[in-house]
PDB file of the backbone (N, CA, C, O) and the ligand in Angstrom, with CONECT records:
HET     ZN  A 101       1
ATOM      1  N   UNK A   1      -6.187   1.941   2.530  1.00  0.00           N
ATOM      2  CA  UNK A   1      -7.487   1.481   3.043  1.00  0.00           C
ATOM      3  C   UNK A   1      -7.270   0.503   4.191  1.00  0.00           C
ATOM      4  O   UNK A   1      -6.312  -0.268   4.262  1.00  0.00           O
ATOM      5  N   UNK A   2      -8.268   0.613   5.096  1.00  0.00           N
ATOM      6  CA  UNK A   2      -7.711   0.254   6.202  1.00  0.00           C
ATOM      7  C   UNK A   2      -8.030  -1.336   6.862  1.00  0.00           C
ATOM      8  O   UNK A   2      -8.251  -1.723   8.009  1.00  0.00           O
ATOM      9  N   UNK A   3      -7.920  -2.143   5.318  1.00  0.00           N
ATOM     10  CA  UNK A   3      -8.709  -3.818   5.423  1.00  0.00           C
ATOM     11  C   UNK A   3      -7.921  -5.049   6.342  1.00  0.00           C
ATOM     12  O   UNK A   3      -6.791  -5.499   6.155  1.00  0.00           O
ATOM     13  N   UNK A   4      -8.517  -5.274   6.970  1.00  0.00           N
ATOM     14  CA  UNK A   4      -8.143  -6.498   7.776  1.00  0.00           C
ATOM     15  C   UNK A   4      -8.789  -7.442   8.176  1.00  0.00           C
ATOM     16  O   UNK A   4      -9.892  -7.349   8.714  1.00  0.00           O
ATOM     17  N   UNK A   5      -8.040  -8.702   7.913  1.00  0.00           N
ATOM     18  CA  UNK A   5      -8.716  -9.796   8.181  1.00  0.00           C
ATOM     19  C   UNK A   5      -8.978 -10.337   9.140  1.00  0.00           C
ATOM     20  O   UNK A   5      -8.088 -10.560   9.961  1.00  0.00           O
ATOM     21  N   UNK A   6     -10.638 -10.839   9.426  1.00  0.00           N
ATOM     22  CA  UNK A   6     -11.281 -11.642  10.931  1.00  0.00           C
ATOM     23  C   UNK A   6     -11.438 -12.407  10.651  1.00  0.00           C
ATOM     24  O   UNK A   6     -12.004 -12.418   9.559  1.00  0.00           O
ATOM     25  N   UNK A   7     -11.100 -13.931  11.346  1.00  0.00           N
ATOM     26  CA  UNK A   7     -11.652 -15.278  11.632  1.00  0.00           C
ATOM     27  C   UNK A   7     -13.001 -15.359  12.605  1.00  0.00           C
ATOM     28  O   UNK A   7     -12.964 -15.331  13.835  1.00  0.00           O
ATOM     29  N   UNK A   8     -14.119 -15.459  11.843  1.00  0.00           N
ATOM     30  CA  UNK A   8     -15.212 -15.860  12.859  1.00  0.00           C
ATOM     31  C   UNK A   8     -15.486 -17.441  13.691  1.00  0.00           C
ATOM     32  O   UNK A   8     -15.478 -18.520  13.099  1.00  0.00           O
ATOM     33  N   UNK A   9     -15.684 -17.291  14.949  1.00  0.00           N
ATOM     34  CA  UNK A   9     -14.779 -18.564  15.812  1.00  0.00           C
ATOM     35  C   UNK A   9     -16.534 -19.294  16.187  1.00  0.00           C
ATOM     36  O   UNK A   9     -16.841 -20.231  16.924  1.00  0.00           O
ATOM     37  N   UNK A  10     -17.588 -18.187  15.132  1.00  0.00           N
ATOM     38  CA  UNK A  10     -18.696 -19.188  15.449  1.00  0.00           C
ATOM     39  C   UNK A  10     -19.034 -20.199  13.804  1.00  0.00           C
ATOM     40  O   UNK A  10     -19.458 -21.352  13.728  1.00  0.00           O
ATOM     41  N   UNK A  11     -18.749 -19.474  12.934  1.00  0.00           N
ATOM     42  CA  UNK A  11     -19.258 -20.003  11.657  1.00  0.00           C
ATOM     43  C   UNK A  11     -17.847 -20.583  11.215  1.00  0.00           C
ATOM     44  O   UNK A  11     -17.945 -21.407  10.305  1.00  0.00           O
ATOM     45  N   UNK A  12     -16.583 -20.337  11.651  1.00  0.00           N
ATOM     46  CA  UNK A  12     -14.989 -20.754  11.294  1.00  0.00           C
ATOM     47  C   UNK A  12     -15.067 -20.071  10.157  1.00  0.00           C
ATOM     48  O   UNK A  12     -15.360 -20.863   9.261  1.00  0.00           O
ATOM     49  N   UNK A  13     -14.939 -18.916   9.728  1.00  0.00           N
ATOM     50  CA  UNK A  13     -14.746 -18.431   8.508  1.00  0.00           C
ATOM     51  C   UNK A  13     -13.947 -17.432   8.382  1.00  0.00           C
ATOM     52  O   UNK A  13     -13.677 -16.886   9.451  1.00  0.00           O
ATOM     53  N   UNK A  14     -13.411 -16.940   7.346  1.00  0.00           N
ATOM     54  CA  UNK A  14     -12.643 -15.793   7.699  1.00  0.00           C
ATOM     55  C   UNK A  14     -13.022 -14.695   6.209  1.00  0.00           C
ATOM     56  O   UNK A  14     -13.228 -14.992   5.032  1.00  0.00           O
ATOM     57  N   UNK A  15     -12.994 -13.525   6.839  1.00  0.00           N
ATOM     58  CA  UNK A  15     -13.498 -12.665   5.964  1.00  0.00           C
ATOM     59  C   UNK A  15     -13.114 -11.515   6.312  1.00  0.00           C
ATOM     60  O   UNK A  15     -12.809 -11.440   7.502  1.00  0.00           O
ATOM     61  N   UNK A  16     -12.988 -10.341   5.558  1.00  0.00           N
ATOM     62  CA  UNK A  16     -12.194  -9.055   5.115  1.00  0.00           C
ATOM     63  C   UNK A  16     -13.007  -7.997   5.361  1.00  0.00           C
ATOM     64  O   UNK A  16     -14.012  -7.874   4.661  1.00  0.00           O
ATOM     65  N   UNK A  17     -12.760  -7.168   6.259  1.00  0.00           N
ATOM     66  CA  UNK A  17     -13.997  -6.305   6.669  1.00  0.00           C
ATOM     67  C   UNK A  17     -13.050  -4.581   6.228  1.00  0.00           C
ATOM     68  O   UNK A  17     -11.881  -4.684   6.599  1.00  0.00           O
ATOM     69  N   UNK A  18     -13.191  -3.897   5.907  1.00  0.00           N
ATOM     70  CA  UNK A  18     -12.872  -2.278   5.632  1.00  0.00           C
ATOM     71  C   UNK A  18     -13.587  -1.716   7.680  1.00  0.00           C
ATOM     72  O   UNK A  18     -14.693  -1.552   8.195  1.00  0.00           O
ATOM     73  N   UNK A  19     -12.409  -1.646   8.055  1.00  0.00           N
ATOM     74  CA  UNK A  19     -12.871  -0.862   9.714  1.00  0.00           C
ATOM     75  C   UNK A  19     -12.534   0.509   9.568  1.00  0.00           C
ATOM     76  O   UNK A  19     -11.361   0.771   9.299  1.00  0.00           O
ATOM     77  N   UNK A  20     -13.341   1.416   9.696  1.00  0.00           N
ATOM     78  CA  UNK A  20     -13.593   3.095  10.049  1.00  0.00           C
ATOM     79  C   UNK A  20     -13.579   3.231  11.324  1.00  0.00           C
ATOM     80  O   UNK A  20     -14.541   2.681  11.861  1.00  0.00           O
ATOM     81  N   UNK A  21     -12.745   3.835  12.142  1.00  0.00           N
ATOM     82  CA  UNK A  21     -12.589   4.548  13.026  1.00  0.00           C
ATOM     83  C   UNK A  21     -12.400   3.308  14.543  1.00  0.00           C
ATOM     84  O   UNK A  21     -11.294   2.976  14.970  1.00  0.00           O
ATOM     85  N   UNK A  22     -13.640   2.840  15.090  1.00  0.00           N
ATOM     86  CA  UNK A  22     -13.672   2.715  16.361  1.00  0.00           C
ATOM     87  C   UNK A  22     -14.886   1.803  15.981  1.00  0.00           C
ATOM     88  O   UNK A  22     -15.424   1.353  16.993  1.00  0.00           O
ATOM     89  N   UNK A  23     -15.526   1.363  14.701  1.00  0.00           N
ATOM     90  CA  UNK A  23     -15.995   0.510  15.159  1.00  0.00           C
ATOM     91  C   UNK A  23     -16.056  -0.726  15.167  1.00  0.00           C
ATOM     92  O   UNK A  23     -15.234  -1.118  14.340  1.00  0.00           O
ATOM     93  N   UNK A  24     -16.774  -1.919  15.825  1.00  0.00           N
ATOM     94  CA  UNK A  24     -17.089  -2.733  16.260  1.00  0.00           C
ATOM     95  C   UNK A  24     -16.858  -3.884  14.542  1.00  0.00           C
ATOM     96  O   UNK A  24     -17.267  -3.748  13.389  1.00  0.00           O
ATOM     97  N   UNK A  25     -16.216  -4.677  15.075  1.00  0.00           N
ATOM     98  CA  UNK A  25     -16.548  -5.652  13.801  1.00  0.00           C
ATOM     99  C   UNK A  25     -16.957  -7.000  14.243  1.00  0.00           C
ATOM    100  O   UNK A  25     -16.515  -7.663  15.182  1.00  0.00           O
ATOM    101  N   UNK A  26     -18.356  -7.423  12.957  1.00  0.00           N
ATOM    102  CA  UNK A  26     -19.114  -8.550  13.524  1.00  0.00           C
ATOM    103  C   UNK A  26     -18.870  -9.676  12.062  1.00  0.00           C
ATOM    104  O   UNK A  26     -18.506  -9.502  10.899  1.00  0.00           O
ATOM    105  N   UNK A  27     -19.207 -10.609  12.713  1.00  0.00           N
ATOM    106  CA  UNK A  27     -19.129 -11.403  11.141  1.00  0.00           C
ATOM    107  C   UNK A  27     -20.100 -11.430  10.362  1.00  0.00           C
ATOM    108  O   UNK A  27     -21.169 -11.524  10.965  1.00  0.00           O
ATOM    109  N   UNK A  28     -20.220 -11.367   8.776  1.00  0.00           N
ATOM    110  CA  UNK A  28     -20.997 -10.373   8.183  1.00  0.00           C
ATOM    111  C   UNK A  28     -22.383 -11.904   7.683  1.00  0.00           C
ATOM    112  O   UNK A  28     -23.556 -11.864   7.313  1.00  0.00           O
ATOM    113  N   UNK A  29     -21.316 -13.144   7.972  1.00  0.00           N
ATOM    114  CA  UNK A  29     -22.273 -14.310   8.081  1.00  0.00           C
ATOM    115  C   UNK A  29     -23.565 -14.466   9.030  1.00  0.00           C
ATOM    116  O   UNK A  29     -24.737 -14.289   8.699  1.00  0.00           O
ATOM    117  N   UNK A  30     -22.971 -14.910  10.528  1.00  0.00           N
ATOM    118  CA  UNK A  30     -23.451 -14.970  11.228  1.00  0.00           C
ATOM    119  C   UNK A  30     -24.042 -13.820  12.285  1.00  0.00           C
ATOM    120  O   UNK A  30     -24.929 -14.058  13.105  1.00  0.00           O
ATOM    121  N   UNK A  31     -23.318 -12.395  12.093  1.00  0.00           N
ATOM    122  CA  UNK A  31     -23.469 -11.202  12.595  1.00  0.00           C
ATOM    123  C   UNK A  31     -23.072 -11.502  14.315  1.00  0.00           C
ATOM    124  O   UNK A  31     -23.635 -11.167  15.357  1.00  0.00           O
ATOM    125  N   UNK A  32     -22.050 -12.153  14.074  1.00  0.00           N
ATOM    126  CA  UNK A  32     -21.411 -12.799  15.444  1.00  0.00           C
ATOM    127  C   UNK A  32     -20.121 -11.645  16.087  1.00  0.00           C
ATOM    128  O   UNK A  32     -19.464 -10.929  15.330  1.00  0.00           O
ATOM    129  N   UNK A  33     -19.963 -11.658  17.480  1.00  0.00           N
ATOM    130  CA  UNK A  33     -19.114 -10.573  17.878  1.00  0.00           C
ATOM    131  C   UNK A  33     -17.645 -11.421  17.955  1.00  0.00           C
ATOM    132  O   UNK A  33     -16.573 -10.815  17.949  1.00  0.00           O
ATOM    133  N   UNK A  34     -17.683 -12.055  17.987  1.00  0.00           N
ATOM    134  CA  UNK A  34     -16.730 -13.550  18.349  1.00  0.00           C
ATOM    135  C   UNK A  34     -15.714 -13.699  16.878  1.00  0.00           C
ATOM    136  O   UNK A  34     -15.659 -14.643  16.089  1.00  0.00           O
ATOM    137  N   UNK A  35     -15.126 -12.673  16.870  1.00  0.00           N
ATOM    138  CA  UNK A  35     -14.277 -12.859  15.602  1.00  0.00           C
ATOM    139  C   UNK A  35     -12.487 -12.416  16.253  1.00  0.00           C
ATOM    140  O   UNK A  35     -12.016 -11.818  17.220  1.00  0.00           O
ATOM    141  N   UNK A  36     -12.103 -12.960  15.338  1.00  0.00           N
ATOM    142  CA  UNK A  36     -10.715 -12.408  15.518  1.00  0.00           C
ATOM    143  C   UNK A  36      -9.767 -11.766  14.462  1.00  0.00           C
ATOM    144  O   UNK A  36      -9.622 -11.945  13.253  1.00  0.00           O
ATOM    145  N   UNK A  37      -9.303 -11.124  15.181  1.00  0.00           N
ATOM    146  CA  UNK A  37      -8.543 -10.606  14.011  1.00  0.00           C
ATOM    147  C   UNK A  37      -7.456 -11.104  13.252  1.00  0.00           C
ATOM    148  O   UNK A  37      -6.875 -11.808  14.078  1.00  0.00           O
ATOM    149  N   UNK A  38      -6.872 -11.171  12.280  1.00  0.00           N
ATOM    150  CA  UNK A  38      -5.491 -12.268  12.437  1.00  0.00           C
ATOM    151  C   UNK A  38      -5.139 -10.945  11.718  1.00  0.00           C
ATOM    152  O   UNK A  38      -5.614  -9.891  11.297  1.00  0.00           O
ATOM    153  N   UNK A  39      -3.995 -11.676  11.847  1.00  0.00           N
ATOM    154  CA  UNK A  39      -2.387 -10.649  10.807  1.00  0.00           C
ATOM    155  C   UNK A  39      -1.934 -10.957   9.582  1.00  0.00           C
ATOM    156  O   UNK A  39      -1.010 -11.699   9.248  1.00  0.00           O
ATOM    157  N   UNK A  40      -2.664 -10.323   8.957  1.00  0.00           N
ATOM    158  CA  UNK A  40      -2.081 -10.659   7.236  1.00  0.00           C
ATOM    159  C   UNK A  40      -2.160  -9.372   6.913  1.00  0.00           C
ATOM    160  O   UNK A  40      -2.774  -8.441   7.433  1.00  0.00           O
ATOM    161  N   UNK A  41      -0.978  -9.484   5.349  1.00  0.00           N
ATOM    162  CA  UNK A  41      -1.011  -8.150   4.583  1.00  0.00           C
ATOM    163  C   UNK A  41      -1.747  -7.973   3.634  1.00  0.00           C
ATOM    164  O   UNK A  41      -1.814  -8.860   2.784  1.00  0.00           O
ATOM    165  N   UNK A  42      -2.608  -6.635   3.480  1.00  0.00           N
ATOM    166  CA  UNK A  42      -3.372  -7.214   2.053  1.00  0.00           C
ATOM    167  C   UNK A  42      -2.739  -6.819   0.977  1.00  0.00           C
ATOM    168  O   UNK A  42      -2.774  -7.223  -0.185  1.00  0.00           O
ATOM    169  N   UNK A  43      -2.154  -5.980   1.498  1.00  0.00           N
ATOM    170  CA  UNK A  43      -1.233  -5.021  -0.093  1.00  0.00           C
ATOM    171  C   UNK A  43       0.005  -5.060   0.505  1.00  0.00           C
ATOM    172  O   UNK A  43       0.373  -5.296   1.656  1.00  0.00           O
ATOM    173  N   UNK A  44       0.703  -4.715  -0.757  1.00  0.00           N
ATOM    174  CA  UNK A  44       2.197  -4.660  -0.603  1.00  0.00           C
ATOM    175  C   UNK A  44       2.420  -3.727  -1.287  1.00  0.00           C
ATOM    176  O   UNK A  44       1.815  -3.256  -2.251  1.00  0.00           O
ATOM    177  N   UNK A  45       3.587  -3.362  -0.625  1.00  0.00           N
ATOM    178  CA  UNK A  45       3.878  -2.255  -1.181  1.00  0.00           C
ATOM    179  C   UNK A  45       5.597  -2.267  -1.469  1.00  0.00           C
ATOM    180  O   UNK A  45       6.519  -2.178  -0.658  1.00  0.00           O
ATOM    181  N   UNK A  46       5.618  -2.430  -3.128  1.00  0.00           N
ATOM    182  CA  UNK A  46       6.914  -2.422  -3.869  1.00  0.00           C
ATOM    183  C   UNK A  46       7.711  -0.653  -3.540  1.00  0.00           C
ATOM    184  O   UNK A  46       7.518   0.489  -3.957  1.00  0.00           O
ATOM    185  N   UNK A  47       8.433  -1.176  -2.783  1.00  0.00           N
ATOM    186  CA  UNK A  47       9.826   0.276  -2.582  1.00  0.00           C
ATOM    187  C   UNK A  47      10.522  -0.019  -4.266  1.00  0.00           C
ATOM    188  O   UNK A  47      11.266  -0.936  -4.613  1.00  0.00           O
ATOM    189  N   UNK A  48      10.035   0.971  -4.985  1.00  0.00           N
ATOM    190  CA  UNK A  48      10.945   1.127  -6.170  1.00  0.00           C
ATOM    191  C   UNK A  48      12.313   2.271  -5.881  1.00  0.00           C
ATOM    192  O   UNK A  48      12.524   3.233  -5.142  1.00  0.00           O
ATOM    193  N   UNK A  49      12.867   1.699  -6.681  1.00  0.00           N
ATOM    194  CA  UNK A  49      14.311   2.666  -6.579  1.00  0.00           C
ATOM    195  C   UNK A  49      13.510   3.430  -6.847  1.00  0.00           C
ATOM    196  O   UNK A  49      12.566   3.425  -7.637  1.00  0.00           O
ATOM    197  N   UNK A  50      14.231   4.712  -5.578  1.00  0.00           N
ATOM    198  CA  UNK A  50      14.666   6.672  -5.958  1.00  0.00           C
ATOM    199  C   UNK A  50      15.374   6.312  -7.320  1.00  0.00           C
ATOM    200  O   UNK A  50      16.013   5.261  -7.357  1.00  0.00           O
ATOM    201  N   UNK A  51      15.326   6.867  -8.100  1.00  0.00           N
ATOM    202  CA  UNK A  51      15.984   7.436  -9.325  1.00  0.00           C
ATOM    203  C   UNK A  51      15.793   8.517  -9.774  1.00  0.00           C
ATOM    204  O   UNK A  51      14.887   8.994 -10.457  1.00  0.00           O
ATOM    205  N   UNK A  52      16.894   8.983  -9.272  1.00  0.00           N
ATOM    206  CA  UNK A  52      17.549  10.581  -9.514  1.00  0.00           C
ATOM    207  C   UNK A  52      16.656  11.048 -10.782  1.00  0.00           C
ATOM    208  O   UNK A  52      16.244  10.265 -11.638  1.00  0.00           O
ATOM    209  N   UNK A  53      16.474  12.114 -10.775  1.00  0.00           N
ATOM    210  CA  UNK A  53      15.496  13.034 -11.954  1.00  0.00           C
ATOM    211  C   UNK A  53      16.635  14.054 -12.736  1.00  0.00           C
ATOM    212  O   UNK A  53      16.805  14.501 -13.871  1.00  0.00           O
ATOM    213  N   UNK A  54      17.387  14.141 -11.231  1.00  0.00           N
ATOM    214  CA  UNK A  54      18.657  14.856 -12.237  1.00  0.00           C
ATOM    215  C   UNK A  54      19.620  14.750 -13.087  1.00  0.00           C
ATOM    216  O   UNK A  54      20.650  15.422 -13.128  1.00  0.00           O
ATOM    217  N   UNK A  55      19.160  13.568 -14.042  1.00  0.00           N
ATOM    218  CA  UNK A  55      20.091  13.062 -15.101  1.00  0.00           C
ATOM    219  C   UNK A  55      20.961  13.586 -16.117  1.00  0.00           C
ATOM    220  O   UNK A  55      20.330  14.581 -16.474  1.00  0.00           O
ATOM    221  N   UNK A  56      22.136  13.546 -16.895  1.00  0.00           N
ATOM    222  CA  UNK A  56      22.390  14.687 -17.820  1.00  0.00           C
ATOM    223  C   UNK A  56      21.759  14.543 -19.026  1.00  0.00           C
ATOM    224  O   UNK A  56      21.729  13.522 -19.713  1.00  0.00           O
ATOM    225  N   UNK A  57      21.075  15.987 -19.341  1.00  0.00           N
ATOM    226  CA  UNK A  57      20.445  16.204 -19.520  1.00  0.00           C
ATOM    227  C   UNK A  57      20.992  16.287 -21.406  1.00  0.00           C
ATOM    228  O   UNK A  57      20.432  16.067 -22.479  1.00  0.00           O
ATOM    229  N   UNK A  58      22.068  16.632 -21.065  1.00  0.00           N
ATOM    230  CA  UNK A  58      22.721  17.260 -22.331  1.00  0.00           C
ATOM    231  C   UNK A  58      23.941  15.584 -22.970  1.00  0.00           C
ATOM    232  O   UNK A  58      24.849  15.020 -22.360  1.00  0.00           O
ATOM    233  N   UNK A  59      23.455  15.353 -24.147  1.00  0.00           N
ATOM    234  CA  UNK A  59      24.171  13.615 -24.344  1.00  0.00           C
ATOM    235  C   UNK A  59      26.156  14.771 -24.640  1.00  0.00           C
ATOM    236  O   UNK A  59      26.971  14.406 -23.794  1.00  0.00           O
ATOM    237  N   UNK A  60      26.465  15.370 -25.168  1.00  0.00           N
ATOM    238  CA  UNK A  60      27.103  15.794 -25.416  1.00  0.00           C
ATOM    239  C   UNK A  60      28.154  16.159 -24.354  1.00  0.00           C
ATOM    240  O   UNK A  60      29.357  16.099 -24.605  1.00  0.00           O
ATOM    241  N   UNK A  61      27.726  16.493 -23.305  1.00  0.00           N
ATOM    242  CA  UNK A  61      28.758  16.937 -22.399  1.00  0.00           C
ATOM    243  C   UNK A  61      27.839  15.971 -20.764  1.00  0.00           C
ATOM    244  O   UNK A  61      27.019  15.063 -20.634  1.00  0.00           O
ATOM    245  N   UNK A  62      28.789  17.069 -19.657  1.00  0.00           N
ATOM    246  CA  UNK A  62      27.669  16.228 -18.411  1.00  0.00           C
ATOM    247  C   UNK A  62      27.093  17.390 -18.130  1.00  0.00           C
ATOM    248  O   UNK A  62      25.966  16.949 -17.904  1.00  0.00           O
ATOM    249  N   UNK A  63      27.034  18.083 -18.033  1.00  0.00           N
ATOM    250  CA  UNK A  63      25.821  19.327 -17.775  1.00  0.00           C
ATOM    251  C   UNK A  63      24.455  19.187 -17.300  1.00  0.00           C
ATOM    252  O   UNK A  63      23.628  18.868 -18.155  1.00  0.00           O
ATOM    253  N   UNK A  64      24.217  19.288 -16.600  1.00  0.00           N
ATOM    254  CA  UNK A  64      22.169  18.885 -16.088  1.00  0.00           C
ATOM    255  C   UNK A  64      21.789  19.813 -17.134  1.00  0.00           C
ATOM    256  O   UNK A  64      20.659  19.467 -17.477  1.00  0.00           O
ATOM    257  N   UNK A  65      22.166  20.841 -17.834  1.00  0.00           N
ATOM    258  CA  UNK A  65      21.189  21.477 -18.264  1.00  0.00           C
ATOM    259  C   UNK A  65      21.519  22.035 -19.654  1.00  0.00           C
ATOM    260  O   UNK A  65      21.857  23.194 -19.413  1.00  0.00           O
ATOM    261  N   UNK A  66      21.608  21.834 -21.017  1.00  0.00           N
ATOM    262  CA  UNK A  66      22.471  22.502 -22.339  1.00  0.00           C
ATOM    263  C   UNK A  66      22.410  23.887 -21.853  1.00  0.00           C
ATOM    264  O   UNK A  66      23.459  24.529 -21.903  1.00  0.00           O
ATOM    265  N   UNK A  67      21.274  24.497 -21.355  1.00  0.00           N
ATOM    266  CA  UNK A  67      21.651  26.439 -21.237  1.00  0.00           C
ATOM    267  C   UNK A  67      23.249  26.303 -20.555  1.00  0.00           C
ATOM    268  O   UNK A  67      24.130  27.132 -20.787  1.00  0.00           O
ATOM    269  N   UNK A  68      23.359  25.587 -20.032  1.00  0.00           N
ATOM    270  CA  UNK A  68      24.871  25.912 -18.984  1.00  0.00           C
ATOM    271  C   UNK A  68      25.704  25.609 -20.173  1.00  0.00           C
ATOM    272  O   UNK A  68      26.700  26.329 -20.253  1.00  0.00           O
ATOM    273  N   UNK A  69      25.575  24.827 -21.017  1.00  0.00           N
ATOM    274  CA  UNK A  69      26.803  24.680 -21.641  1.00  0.00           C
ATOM    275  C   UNK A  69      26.755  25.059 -23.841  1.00  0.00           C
ATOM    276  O   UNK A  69      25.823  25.772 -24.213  1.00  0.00           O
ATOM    277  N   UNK A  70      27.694  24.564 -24.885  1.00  0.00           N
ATOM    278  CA  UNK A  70      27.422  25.108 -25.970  1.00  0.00           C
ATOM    279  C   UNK A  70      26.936  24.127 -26.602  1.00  0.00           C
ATOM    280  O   UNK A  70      27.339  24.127 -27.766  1.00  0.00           O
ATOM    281  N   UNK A  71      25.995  22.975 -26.277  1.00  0.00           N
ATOM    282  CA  UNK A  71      25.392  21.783 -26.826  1.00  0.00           C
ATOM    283  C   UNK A  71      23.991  22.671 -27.341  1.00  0.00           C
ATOM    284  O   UNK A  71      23.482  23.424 -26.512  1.00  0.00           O
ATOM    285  N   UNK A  72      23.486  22.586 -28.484  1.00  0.00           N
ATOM    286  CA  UNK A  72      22.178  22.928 -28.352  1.00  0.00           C
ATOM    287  C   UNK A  72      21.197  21.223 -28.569  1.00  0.00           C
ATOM    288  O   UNK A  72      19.968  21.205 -28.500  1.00  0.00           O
TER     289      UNK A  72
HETATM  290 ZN    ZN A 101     -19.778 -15.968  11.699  1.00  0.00          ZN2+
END
């Protein structure tokens, strides 16, 4: 979602507006054009480990798969 934060430079406030496409953002206080944008993150986003899916599968041997081997 595409949220970012404006400082309005008439009321000094700062507030979180959702912007679609191309338009125009006003302050939702004062309905002032005079805002700024600043740079903050709102979300973060945790990189979890890749962890392999291809684990062995079979405790008995290393095999990904018991059909390959005589573990049932
Ligand atoms: Zn304002």
């Amino acid at each position: 979602m595409p949220i970012f934060e404006y400082h309005c430079a008439k009321c000094d406030k700062d507030f979180e507006v959702l912007v679609l496409g191309n338009q125009s953002v006003t302050c939702p206080d004062c309905n002032g054009k005079k805002v700024k944008k600043l740079l903050s993150v709102v979300s973060h986003k945790s990189d979890g480990e890749f962890s392999s899916s291809q684990g062995s599968a079979c405790s008995g041997c290393s095999a990904t798969s018991c059909s390959t081997c005589s573990h049932s």
